[in-house]
C-alpha positions as CSV (number, residue, x, y, z in Angstrom):
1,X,-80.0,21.7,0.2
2,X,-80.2,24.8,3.0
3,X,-79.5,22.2,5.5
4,X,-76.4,20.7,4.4
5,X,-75.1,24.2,2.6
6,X,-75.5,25.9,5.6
7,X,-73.2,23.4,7.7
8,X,-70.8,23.1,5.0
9,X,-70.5,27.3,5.4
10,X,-70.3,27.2,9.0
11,X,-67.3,24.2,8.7
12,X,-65.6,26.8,5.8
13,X,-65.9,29.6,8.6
14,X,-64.7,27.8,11.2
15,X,-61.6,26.0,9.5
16,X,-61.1,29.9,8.0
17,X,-60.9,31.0,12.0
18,X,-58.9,28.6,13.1
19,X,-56.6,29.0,10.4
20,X,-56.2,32.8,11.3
21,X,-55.9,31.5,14.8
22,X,-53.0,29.5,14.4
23,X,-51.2,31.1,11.5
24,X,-51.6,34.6,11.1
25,X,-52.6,35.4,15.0
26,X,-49.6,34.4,16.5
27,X,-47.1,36.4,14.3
28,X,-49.7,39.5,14.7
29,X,-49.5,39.4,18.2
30,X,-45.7,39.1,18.3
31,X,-45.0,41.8,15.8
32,X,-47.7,44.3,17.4
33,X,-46.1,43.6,20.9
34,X,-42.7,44.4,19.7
35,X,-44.1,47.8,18.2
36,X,-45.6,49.4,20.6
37,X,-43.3,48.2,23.8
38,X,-41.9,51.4,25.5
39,X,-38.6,51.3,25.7
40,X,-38.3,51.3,29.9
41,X,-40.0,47.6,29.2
42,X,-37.5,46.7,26.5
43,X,-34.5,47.8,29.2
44,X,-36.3,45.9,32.1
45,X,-36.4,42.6,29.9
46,X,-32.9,43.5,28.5
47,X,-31.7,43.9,32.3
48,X,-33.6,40.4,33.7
49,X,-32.5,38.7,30.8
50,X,-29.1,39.6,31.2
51,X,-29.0,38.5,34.7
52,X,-30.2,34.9,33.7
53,X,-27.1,35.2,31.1
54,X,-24.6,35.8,34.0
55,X,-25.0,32.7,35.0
56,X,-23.9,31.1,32.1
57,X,-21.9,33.9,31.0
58,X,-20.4,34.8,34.7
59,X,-20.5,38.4,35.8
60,X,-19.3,41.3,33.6
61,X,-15.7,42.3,34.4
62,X,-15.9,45.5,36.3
63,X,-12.5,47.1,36.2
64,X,-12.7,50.6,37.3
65,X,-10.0,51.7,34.4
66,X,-11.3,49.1,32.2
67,X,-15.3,50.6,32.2
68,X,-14.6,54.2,31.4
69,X,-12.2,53.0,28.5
70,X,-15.1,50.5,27.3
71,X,-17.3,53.6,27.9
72,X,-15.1,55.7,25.8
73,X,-15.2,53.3,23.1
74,X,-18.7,52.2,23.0
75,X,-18.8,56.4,22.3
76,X,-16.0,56.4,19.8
77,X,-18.3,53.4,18.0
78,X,-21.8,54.1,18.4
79,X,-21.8,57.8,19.2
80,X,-24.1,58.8,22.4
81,X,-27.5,57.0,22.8
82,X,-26.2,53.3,22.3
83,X,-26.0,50.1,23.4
84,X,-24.8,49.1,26.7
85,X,-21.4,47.3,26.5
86,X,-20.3,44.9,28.7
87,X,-16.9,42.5,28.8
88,X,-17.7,38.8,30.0
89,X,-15.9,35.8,30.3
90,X,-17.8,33.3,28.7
91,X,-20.7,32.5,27.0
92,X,-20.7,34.1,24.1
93,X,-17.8,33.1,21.8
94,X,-17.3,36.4,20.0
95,X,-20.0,38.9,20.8
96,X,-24.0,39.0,21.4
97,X,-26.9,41.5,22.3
98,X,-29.7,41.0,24.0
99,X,-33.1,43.5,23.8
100,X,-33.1,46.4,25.4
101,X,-29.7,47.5,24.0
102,X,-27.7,45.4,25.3
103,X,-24.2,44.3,23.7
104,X,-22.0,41.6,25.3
105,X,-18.0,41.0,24.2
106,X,-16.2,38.3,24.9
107,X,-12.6,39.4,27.3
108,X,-10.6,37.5,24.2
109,X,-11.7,40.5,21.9
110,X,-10.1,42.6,23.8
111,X,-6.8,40.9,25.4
112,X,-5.8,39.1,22.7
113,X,-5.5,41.9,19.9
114,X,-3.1,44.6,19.3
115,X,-5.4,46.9,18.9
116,X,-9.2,47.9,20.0
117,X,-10.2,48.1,16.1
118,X,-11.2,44.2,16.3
119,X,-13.5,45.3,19.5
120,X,-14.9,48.3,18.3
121,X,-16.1,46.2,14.7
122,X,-17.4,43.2,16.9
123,X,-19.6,45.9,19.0
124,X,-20.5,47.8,15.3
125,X,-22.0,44.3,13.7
126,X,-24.0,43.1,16.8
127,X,-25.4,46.8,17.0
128,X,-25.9,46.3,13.0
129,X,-27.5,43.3,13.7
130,X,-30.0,44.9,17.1
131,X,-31.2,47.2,14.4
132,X,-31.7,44.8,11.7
133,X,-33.7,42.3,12.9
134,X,-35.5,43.4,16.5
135,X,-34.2,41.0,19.4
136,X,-37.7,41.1,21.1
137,X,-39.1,39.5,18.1
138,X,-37.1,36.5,18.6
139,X,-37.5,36.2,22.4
140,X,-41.0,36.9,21.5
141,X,-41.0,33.9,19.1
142,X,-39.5,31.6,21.6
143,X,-42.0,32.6,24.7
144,X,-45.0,32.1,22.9
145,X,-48.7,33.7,22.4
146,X,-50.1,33.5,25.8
147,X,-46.5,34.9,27.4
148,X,-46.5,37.9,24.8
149,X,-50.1,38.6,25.6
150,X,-49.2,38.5,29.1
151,X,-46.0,40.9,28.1
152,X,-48.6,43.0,25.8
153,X,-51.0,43.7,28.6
154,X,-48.6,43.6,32.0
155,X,-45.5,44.5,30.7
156,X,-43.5,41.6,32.6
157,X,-42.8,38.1,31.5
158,X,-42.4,35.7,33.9
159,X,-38.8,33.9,35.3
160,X,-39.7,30.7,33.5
161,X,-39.7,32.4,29.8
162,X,-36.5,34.2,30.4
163,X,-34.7,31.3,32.3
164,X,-35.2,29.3,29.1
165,X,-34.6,31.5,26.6
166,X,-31.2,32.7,27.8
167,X,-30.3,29.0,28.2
168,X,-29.7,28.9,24.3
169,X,-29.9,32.1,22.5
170,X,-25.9,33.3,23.3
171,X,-24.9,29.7,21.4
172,X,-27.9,30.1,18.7
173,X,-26.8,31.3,15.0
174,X,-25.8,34.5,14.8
175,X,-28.7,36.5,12.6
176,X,-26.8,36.9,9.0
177,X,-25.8,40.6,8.0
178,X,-25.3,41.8,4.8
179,X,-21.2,42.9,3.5
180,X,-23.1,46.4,2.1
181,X,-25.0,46.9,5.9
182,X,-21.5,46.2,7.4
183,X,-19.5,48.7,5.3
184,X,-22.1,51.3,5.5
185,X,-22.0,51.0,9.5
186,X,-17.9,51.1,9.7
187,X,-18.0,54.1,7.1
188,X,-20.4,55.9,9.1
189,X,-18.4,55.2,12.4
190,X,-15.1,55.4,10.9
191,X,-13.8,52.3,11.5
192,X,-11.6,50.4,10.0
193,X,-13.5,47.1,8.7
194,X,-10.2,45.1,8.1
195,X,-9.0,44.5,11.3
196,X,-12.6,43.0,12.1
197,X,-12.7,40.6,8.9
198,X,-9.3,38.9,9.5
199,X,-10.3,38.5,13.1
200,X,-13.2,36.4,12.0
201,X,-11.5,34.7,9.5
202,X,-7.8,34.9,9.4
203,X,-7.2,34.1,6.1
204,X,-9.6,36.7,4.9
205,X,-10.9,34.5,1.8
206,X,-15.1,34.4,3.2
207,X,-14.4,38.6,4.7
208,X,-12.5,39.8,1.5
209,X,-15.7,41.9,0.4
210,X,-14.9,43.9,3.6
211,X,-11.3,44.0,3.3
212,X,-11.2,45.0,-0.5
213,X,-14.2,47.9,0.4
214,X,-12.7,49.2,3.4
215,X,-14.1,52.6,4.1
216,X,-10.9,53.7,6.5
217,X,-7.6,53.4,5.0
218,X,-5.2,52.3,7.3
219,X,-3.5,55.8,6.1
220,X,-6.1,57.4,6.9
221,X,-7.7,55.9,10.5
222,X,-7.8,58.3,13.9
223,X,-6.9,55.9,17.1
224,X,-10.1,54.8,18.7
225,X,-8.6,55.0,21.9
226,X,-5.7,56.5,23.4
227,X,-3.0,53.9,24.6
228,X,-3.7,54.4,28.5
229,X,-6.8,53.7,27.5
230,X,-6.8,50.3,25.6
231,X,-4.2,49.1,28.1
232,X,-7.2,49.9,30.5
233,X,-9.2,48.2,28.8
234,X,-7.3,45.2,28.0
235,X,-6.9,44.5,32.3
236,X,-10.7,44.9,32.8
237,X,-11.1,41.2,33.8
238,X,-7.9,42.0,36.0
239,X,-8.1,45.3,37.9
């Protein structure tokens, strides 16, 4: 009957729409947001984020020495153009980024090793892992649709999102990275991968891929730093 076929199309469009709306919108939105955000937006979020992480993560130590060595090495590593590098106290156990290039390392990395190797490879995989899966997509995620319009449109997300987000994502799993991504980045850098593997796991069984492939021979690795340097940088939670 016309009647009854013609409700039963409208019900078929309607459930079609709202499917869209809460299925395929939502993703759309976030992935089109993250496309097309200049990157001054992606640093201003990066740089209110990060001051919501201080308080979990206490302020970056600020050594005088200790920041033109980091400087220096955040070079060395990822060559001009990268990340920001900062050393904190706590909150991350290892090392973390946030958007807007952004790379945080734990003090440990760098005062408890011999050598600045195990730092430089820490800073390599979270940069490896920036560029492999986009950090705004996951704050995006967690803020929701209306907050990413609001982002899409304004270019500011409000205190609220931001407070909560960087309440877990320093302790949320670290975003998984392939063995062949990781050796490409160290071979392109020139740096050593072994020094990094056994400081994740020091009997080197679940990091052996990176330790059997390493690109840099230990015959054949250049000093990231110079030793005033890395002593520098080893007392810039001190100076």
């Amino acid at each position: 009957r016309p009647g009854r076929l013609r409700v039963l199309l409208t019900l078929a469009t309607l459930g079609v729409l709202t499917a869209l709306a809460v299925f395929w919108l939502p993703d759309a939105l976030r992935n089109h947001t993250a496309s097309v955000l200049p990157e001054a937006t992606r640093v201003a979020v990066g740089e209110r984020l990060m001051d919501r992480v201080q308080r979990v993560a206490g302020a970056p130590c600020t050594g005088d020495l200790g920041l033109r060595a980091l400087d220096r090495l955040g070079l060395r590593v990822l060559g001009t153009g990268g990340a920001e590098i900062f050393v904190v106290s706590a909150g991350v156990a290892d090392a973390g980024h946030l958007p807007g290039g952004i790379v945080l390392v734990n003090r440990a990395l760098v005062e408890d090793y011999e050598e600045p190797d195990v730092a430089a490879g820490y800073i390599l995989v979270e940069d490896e892992r920036a560029q492999a899966a986009d950090p705004m997509l996951a704050l995006l995620d967690h803020a929701g649709m209306w907050a990413t319009a609001k982002l899409l449109t304004t270019g500011m997300l409000d205190d609220a999102v931001l407070d909560s987000y960087a309440e877990g994502m320093l302790t949320a799993p670290a975003v998984p990275v392939t063995d062949a991504a990781l050796l490409a980045r160290f071979a392109e850098a020139r740096v050593r991968a072994t020094p990094y593997a056994f400081a994740v796991d020091q009997t080197g069984e679940t990091t052996l891929p990176l330790i059997e492939a390493d690109p840099v021979p230990l015959g054949e690795a250049e000093p990231l730093l110079s030793d005033a340097d890395w002593v520098s940088l080893q007392q810039i939670c001190f100076e």
